[in-house]
C-alpha positions in Angstrom: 17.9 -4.1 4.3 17.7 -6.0 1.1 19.8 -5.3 -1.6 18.7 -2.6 -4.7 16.4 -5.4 -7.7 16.1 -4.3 -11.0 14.4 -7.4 -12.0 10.5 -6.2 -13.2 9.1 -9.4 -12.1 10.4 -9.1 -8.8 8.3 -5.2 -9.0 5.3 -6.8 -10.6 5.2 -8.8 -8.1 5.4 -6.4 -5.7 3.0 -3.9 -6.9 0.5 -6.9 -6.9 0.8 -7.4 -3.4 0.7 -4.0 -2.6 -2.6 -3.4 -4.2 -4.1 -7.2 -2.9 -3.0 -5.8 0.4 -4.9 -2.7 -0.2 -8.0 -4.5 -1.2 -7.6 -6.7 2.0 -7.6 -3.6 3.8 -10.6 -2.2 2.5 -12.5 -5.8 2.2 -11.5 -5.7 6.4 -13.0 -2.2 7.1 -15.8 -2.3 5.3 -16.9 -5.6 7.3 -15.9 -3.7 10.6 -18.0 -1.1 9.5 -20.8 -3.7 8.5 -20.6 -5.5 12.0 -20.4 -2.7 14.0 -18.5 -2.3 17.4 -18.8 -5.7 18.6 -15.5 -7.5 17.7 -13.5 -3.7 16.5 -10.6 -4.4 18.6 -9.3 -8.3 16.8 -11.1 -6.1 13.5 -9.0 -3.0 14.3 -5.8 -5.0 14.7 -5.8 -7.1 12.1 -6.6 -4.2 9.9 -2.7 -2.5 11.2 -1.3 -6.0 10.5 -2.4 -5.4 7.4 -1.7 -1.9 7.5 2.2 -2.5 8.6 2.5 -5.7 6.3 1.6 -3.1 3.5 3.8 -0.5 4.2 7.1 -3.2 4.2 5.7 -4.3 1.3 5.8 -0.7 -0.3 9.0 0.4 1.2 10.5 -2.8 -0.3 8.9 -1.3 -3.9 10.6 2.1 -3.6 14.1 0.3 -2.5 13.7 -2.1 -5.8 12.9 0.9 -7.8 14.8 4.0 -6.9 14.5 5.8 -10.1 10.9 5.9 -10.2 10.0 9.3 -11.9 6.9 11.3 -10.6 5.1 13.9 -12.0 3.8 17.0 -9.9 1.1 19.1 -10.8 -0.6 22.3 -9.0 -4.2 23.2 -9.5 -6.1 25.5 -7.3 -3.8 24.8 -4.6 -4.2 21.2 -4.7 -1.2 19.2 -6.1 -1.3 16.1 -7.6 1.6 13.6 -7.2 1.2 10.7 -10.6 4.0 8.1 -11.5 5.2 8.1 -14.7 
């Protein structure tokens, strides 16, 4: 585990990998998509390479910022999570 940052370049920089990782993601599918079946599974598992580089890449944002505050809200049954 790395240790607790409180630096705000070192979350910058993390939330902008986390969202070019998300658009690398999407960028991925959509050509899938586009291409069809033909090459899915090297598609398909770069996309979870992707997928599990993304999710180290977030857990590494919520152990540099612990004390993130999030706002709940319920309407018609349907809650909405938001960072404040």
């Amino acid at each position: 585990m790395e240790p607790k940052e409180t630096n705000p370049a070192n979350l910058l920089s993390l939330r902008t990998q986390s969202a070019s990782l998300r658009d690398q993601i999407l960028r991925a599918e959509k050509e899938e998509e586009l291409k069809g079946k033909r090459n899915a599974g090297h598609a398909s598992k770069a996309i979870e390479k992707l997928r599990k580089k993304l999710a180290e890449v977030e857990a590494q944002l919520v152990l540099a910022s612990p004390s993130l505050v999030f706002q709940v809200n319920q309407n018609q049954n349907i809650v909405w999570i938001q960072n404040i």
